[in-house]
N, C-alpha and C positions, 0 to 999 in steps of 0.2 A: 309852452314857453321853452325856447333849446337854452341848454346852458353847454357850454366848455370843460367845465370843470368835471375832473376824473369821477370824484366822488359824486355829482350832482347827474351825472352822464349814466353812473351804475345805478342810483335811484331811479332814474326814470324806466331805464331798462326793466328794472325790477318792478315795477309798478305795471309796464305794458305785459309781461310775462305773465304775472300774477294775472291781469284779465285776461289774456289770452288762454290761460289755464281755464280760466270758470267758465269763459264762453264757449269753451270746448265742451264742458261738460254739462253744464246748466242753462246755455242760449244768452242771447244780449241783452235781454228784459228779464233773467231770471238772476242776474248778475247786478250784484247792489254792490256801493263803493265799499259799504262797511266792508263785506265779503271781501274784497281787492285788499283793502287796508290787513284785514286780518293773515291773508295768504299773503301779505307781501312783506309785513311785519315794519310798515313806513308809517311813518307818524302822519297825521289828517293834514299838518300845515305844511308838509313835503308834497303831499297828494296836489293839493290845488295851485303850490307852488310851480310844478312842474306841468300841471294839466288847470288850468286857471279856468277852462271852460268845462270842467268836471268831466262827466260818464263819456259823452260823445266824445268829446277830443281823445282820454283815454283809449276808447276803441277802434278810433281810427289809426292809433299810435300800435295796437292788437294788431291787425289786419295788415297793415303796415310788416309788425314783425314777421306775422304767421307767411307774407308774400315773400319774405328775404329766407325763412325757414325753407320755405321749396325749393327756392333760389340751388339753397345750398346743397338740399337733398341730390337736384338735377343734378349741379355741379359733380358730385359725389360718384352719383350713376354715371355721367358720360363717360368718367376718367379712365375709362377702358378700351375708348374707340370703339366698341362692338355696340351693332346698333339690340342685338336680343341681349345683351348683358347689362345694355344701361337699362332696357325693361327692367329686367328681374331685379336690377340692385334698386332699380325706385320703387316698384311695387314692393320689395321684400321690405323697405325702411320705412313706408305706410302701414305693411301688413304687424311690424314689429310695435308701433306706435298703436297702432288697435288695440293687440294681445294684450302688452303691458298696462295699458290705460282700463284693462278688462271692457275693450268698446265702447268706451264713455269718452274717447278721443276723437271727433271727429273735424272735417277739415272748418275751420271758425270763419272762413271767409264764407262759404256758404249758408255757416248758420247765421251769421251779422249781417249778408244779404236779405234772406229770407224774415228772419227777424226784425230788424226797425232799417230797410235797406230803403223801405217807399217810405216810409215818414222821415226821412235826416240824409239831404243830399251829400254830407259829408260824408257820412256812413257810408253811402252811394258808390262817391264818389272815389272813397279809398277801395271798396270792392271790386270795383269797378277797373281800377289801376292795374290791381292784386292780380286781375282774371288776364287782363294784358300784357302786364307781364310775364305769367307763364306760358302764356300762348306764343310770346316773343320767343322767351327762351326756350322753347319745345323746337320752336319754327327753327331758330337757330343751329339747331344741335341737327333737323332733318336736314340743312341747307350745309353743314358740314358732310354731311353721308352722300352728297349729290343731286337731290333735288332740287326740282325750282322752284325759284321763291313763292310761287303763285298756289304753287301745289304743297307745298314744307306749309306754309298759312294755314291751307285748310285741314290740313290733315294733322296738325297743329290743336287747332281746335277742337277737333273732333278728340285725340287724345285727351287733352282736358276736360271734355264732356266728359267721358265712359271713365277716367280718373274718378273723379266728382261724384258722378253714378254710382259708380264701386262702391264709393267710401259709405255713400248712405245705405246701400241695400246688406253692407258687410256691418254697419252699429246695429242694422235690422232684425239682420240673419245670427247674429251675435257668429258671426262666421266670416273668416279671409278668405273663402272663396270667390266671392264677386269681384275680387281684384284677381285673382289666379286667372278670371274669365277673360277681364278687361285688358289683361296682359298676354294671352292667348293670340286676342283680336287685334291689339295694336299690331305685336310681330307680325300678324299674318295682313292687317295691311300695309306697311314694313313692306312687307314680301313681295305685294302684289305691284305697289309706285316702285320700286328698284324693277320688275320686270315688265312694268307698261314702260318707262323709260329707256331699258337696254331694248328695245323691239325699234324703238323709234329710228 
């Protein structure tokens, strides 16, 4: 249910956060409302006021945030123009988000995929958004640096795979290196469409 209201608007915020916490760290089924209520410190008749369809809505309202969280990560990293600086500043505010969380932080849209993603199309379907929109705005930021559109898409994608990749082989490895990797091979295909391009 959306409300207006300043204070009705910070409760739900905090209510999505609070599951976006535990699904990071405990998965979409291992995440009970009690748990949400307790980490968010909102009373049970705020909960259902705001989420009137309980857990699922909730998490789609999670996935939701954790996609506008990237959002801003990208945002963050582009702001240098340089295409290896916005690598290092996005993978460095991943790898920072690891350490701190001692790797018990990882990306909630993949684990709310993998988790109840085939049983609850809403789940789905917000994942599903989630994954398009970074792919959008990846695409966007290559189609800034010169690429074309057809080629910024896939290669688009493909950084979001080996993102995605990283983040689970690095809660694995209890290690940021897998993103150190995945940031290696971006630039270096980076390197490779900037010089199949200038040949043309």
């Amino acid at each position: 249910m959306a409300t207006s209201h300043p204070k009705g608007l910070a409760t739900r915020h905090r209510l999505a956060e609070s599951m976006l916490s535990l699904i990071q760290r405990q998965g979409y089924h291992g995440t009970g409302l009690n748990s949400v209520l307790e980490e968010s410190e909102v009373p049970k008749g705020s909960l259902y006021f705001h989420f009137p369809e309980g857990k699922a809505e909730l998490g789609v309202a999670a996935v939701q945030l954790a996609a506008s969280q990237f959002n801003d990560l990208l945002s963050q990293a582009v702001a240098t123009g340089k295409s290896e600086a916005a690598v290092d500043g996005l993978v460095s505010a991943l790898q920072d988000i690891l350490v701190s969380s001692d790797y018990q932080a990882g990306c909630p849209v993949s684990v709310v995929a993998l988790d109840a993603g085939a049983e609850n199309f809403e789940l789905r379907d917000a994942c599903r958004e989630a994954y398009k929109g970074w792919v959008t705005g990846v695409a966007g930021v290559l189609e800034s640096l010169d690429l074309e559109e057809s080629q910024a898409g896939a290669l688009a994608t493909s950084v979001v795979s080996m993102i995605e990749g990283a983040l689970i082989l690095c809660r694995t490895y209890q290690s940021t290196q897998p993103l150190d990797a995945a940031a290696a091979t971006i630039k270096l295909l980076l390197s490779t469409s900037h010089g199949a391009k200038e040949t043309r």
